[in-house]
C-alpha positions, 0 to 999 in steps of 0.5 A: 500500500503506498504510504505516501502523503498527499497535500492536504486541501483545506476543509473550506477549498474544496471546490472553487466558488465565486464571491455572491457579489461577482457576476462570473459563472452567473446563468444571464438573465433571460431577454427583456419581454417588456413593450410599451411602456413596460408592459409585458409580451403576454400583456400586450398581446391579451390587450390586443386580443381584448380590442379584437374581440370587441372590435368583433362583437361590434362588427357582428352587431352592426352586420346584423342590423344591416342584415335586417334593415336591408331585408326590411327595404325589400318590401319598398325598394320599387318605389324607391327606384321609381323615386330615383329614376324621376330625375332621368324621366322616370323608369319607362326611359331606362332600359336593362340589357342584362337578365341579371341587372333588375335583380342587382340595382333591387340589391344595391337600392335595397342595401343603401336604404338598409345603410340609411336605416341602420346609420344610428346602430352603426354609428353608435356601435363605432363610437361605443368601441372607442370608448375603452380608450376614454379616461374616466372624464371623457366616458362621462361625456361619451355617455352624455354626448353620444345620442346627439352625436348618433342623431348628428351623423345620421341628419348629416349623411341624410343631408348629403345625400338629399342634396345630391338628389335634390341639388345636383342631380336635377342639373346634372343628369339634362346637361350629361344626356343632352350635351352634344345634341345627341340622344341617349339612353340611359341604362338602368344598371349605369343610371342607379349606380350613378345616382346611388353612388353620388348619393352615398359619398356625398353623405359620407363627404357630410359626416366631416364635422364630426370628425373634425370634433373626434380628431380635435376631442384628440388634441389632433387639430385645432380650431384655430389651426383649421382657420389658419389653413383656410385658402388651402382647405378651399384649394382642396375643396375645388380639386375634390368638387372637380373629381367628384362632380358628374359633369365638367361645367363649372356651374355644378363644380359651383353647387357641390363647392358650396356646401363643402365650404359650408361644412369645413367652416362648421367643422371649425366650429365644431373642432372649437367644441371638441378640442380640450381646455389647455388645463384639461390637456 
């Protein structure tokens, strides 16, 4: 047996350690998860799921009211083309060259007047997915503000579309079929889209004051900051009224001009009503 001493190793060596205090050997901390302001990958991806869902649920609600209301048109969609038709003379001058075409402008009448008629739910339904996003205090004001808001809207996009058919068309339409001298006939598919379109974005062109009032409630504009840029907005104004109007004579560019004009000095007005005091921002 060998007898030959070994070194001793002291009691508290026998295996090297690093301090507590000092990093080497140390496993590295996992990487950051946080986002925005500190908020977790997990917690922004929940409130993301969070907006979603109710994002669905809002969708789900006004795609059934619409679903309902357009149901509903059917029963007075005829009139409603007959009604369309009288600034073109009515519907003994238009023709349909397509077996499908009746069908498709009942659709299209049917789903307008369906829109008109659900205009309140959805516009309801659009400002009830914001209010999450609200503090405390502008909840209080959604809550207080939002059935005139609904009732706004819906009177604004009624107006643009009462003016089309009222105001426009009337001018419109002789001057389209009588330029040149030649006679045309109007064909019912091309004739409702026309009129349904026209009728559809100018009342949606109507709905401007009351984003303008949103966009400013964001402290995004202001009301002085809009009349500051007033030459610019008319220049806009001009170019949009020459791309929208249906003819090219300066007469209708004039009467869809107006109105717009109109509306962006209320939505001044409305932008005064909308942007917060300086001690609430």
């Amino acid at each position: 047996m060998d007898s030959t001493p070994h070194p001793s190793v002291p009691a508290g060596n026998s295996a090297p350690r690093n301090p507590a205090g000092s990093s080497a050997g140390r496993a590295a901390p996992p990487p950051s998860t946080t986002g925005l302001d500190g908020m977790t990958v997990r917690e922004l991806w929940e409130g993301l799921q969070e907006h979603f869902n109710e994002l669905r649920k809002r969708l789900m609600i006004i795609v059934a009211v619409l679903f309902v209301t357009t149901f509903g048109s059917f029963y007075f969609a005829a009139p409603l083309i007959s009604w369309l038709a009288k600034p073109a003379g009515g519907t003994s001058k238009l023709i349909a060259l397509e077996v499908t075409e009746n069908m498709g402008v009942f659709m299209r009448v049917s789903m307008l007047s369906g829109l008109i008629l659900a205009l309140p739910v959805v516009v309801y339904e659009i400002l009830a997915f914001v209010l999450p996003a609200l503090n405390e205090n502008e909840r209080k004001v959604f809550n207080r503000i939002a059935p005139l808001v609904t009732a706004i809207a819906t009177l604004l996009f009624i107006g643009g579309a009462a003016f089309s058919y009222f105001v426009l068309l009337p001018v419109s339409i002789p001057f389209l079929t009588n330029f040149l001298g030649i006679t045309t006939t109007l064909r019912l598919g091309s004739y409702l889209n026309f009129v349904t379109g026209l009728m559809f974005w100018l009342g949606v062109g109507f709905e401007t004051p009351i984003v303008i009032y949103f966009l400013a409630r964001l402290n995004i504009v202001t009301a002085s900051g809009l009349l500051k840029q007033w030459r610019i907005a008319i220049v806009i104004i001009a170019i949009a009224s020459a791309m929208i109007t249906p003819t090219v004579d300066p007469v209708n560019m004039s009467l869809m001009m107006a109105p717009l004009i109109a509306l962006f000095f209320i939505s001044v007005l409305f932008a005064r009503f909308g942007q917060k005091p300086r001690s609430e921002s």
